[in-house]
N, C-alpha and C positions, 0 to 999 in steps of 0.2 A: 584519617577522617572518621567521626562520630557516625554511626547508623543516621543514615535520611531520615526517619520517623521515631520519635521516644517509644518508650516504653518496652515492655519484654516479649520477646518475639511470640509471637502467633501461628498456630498450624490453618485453623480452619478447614481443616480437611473436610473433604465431600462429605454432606450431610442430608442422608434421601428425605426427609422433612421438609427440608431447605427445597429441594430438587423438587418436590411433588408438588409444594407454592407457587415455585416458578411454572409450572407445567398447567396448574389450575388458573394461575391469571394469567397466561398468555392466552387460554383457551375463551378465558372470559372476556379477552382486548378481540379475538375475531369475532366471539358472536355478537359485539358492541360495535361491529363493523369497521374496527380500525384496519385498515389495509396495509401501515407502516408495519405494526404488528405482524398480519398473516405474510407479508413478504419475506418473514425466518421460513415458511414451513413451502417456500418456494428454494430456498438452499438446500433445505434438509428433506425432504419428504418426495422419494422419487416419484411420487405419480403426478408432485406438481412442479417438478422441475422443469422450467424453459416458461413458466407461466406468473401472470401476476398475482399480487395480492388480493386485487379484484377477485381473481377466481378462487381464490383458495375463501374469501369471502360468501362469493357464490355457491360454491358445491358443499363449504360446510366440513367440519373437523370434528374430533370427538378426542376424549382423554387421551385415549392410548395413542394416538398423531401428535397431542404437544407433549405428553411424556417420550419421546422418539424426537424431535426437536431438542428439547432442553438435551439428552444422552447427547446427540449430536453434538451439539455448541461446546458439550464440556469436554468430548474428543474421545465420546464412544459411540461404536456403530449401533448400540441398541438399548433401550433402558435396561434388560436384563446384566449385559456390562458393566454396565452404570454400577446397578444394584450389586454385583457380584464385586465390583472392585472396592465397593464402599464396606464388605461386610469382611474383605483380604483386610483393609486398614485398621479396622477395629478389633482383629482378632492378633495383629502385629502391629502395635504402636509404636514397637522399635523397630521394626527392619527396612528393608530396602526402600519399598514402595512410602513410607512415611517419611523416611529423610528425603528423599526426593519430592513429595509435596511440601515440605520443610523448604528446605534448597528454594525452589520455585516462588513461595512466600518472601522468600526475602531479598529475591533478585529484585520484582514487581516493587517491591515497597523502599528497597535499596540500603537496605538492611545490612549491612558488611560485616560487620563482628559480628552476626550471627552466619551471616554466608562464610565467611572464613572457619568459623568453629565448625561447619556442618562438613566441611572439605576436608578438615582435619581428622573429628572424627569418623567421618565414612569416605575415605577415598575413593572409593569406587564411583562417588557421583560425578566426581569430572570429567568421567568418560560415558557414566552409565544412560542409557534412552530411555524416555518414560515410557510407559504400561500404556499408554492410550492409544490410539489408533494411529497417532504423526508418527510415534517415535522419535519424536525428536533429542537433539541433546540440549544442555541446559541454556547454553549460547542462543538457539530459536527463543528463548524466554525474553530475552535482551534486545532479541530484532521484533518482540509483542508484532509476530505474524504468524499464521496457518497452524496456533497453537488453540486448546481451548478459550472461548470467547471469554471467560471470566479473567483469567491470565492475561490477556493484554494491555498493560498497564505498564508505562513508562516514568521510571523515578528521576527525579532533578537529578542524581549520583552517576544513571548509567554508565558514560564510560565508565568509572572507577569500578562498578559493578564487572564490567565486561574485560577490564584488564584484570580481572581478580579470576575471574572463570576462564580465561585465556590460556592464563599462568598454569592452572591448577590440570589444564584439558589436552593445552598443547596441539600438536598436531592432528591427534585422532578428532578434535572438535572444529575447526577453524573452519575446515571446509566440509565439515559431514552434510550429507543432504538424510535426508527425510521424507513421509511418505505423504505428501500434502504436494499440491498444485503439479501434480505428476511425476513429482520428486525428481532426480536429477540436478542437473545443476541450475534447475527454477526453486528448488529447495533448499540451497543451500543458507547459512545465517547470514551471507553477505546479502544474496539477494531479496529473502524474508526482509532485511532492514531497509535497504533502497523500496521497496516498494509496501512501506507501512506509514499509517496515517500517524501512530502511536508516537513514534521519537519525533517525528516532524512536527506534530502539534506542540509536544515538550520543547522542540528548539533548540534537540543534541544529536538530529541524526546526522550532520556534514560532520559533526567530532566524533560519532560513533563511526562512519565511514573509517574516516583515519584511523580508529582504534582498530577497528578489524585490520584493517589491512596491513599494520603496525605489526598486529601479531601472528601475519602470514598470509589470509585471504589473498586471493588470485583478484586481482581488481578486472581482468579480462573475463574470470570465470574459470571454473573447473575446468572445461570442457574449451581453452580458450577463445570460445566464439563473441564476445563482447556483449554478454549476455546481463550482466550488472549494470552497465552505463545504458544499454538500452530500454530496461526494465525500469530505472530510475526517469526516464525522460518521458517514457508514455505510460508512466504511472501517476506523472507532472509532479516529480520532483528533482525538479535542476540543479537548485544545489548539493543535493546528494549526488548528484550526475558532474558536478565541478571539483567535489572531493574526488570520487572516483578519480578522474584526471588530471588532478593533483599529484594522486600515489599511483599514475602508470597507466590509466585504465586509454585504451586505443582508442582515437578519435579518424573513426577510417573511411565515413563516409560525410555526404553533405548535408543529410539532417542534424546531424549529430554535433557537426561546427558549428551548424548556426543555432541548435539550441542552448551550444556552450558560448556562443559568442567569437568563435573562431574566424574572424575574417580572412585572414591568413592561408588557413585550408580548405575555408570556402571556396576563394578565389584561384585555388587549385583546383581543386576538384571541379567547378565549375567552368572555368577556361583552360588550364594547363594541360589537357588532354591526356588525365589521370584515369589509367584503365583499372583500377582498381574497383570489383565487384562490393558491389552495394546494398547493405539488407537495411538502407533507410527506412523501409518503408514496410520493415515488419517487429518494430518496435514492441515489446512484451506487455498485452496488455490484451486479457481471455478475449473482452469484452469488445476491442475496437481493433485487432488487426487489418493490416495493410497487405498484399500483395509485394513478394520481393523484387527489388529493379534493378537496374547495372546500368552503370555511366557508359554513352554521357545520361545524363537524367531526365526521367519523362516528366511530361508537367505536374502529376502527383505530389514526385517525388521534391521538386524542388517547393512545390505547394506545399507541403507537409513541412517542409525546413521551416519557410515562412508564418507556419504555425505556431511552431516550439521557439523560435525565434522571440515571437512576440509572448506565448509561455513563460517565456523565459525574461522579457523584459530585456533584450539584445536588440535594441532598436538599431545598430551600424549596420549588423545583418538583414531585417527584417527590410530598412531600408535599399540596401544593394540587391536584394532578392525582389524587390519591387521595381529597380532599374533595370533587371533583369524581365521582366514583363509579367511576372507574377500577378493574375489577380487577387486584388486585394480581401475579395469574397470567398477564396477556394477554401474547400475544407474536403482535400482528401479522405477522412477519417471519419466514415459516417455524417458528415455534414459538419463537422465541428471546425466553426472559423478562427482565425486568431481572434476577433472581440470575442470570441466566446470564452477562448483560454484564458485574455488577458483580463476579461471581467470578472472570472474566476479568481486569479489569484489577483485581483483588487491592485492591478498597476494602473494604475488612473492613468499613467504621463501615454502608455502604450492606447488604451483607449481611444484617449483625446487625438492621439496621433494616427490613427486608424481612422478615425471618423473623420478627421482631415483627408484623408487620400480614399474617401470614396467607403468605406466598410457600409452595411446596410445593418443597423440595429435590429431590426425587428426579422431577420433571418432565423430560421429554428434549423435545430439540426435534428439528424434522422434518427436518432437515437433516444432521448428522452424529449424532442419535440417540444424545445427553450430555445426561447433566444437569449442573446446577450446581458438581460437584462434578468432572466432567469437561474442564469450560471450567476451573474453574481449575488442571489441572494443566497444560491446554493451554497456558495464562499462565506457567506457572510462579509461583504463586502460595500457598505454603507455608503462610503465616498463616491464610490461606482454606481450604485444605483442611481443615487441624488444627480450625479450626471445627467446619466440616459435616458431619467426621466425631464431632467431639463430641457431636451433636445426636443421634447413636442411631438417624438414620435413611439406611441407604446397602447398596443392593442388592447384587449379587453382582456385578451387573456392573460398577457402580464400581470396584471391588474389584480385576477384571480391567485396567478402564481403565489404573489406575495402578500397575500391578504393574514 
């Protein structure tokens, strides 16, 4: 197959001109009050870590805070970093550190005859970790996760791209973990893919699943705790959670069936008086964990099923989980109900069938303090709105949300 984009390949390498632009208009988006904005310098900037954009609004930034932002995003601890690695490239436009931002370039853009020539000439990058603060290997470029923010960009070719970097990596890459999201086996390239926006918006992460797993990944995880299928489900992406179990990955608890649509192991796990321990209900997700449970199942846990269930558009499930006595209101997970999932990922059929059996629209959850009707503009989910607004019941602040 031809390179995904014409023309002759491109380095773009770090450019502190570029860098210092970025660092003066971001600085200029908080003192114009924008809060989408100062909400980076709540990821990156320890003093306002655990805090809103609001505040970082409030109390106010100065250069040297969004130049320490931008170093961040790009996957250095410091601008000085930054600057020190940008003046290695320029004084070596052949070595190491340049064919690897080479490499990276052309995974992103899916670039293949130039990623195949860069593998041939520099073998070392099939194994080698970047110079940034992940260290990742070049496979994290392909799961566009926990790598610098500029870098996650997923091309129409990726598999082809990722059987190419497989090939060339072998085992020492398939399951390397890295130093991002506490590295371990939450780092590895299996799990970086399951739990990225980047291939899921593209429309290749259940083929990139397969591919991974094709060329080795543990679909259970490193560590084989079921750390991939779970990470994909309460990151709400199920069909990367169907590929998983496709190629092997365990379906060993009851959240888990019914977010896959599992009647079958449902209906064990829920009557067969299956003593098998259950981490339903601590699904990989920083932002929204659950407390661990063990069958038989407290009301959470079988709450939580009925979530992902409707997440997931597994109406057999969501149904039997409600003959089951399930309310149809619960939300285990910080407040988060099935209409809130299912208006999310814009399944109208789940919606309409929720608010059949009682769902309360205008319910917020405790966490960003939306209702149903909130999550799906969050989606971008049109059909769903035009619904719930049909139903004549939607507060004022809805109203605001989606202004």
């Amino acid at each position: 197959m031809s390179d995904n984009q014409s023309g002759s390949a491109r380095t773009d390498r770090p450019n502190l001109d570029q860098k210092r632009k970025l660092a003066k208009d971001l600085l200029r988006s908080v003192r114009r009050l924008d809060a989408d904005q100062a909400r980076r310098f709540t990821w990156n900037l320890p003093r306002f870590r655990g805090k809103s954009g609001h505040d970082v609004v409030r109390d106010g930034v100065n250069l040297a805070d969004s130049q320490h932002v931008i170093a961040r995003e790009s996957g250095f601890e410091s601008w000085r970093e930054l600057t020190e690695y940008v003046r290695q490239l320029d004084e070596h436009p052949g070595g190491d550190l340049a064919a690897f931002e080479n490499a990276v370039r052309a995974i992103i853009r899916g670039e293949v005859t130039t990623l195949k020539r860069l593998l041939v000439e520099h073998p070392q990058l099939a194994t080698m970790r970047s110079a940034r603060h992940h260290r990742a290997v070049l496979p994290h470029y392909i799961a566009a996760n926990g790598v610098e923010n500029e870098h996650q960009i997923t091309p129409r070719n990726a598999v082809e791209v990722a059987e190419i970097l497989f090939a060339a990596g072998g085992d020492a890459v398939i399951d390397a973990t890295a130093d991002f999201y506490g590295g371990g086996g939450g780092s590895t390239p299996l799990v970086a893919l399951v739990t990225s926006a980047h291939p899921h918006d593209a429309g290749v992460q259940a083929d990139l699943v397969h591919a991974f797993c094709a060329a080795g990944a543990n679909p259970n995880g490193i560590e084989d705790d079921g750390l991939p299928i779970a990470s994909a489900i309460g990151f709400r992406y199920p069909e990367a959670a169907i590929a998983l179990a496709d190629k092997g990955a365990r379906v060993d608890n009851a959240v888990s069936a019914a977010a896959l649509g599992r009647i079958d192991l449902l209906r064990e796990f829920c009557e067969g008086g299956h003593a098998m321990a259950s981490a339903a209900c601590t699904f990989h997700n920083p932002l929204l964990s659950l407390p661990e449970s063990r069958v038989p199942h407290p009301d959470q846990t079988l709450g939580q099923g009925f979530v992902f269930a409707c997440m997931s558009g597994k109406l057999e499930a969501a149904s039997y989980l409600l003959e089951r006595g399930v309310d149809v209101n619960v939300g285990p997970r910080k407040g988060i109900t099935a209409l809130h999932e299912a208006a999310y990922q814009g399944r109208t059929d789940v919606v309409e069938y929720l608010i059949r059996h009682g769902a309360n629209p205008v319910l917020r959850d405790d966490h960003w303090n939306s209702t149903p009707i909130g999550w799906a503009d969050g989606g971008k989910q049109p059909q769903v709105i035009d619904y719930l607004f049909g139903l004549d019941r939607v507060d004022f602040l809805d109203a605001v949300e989606l202004r």
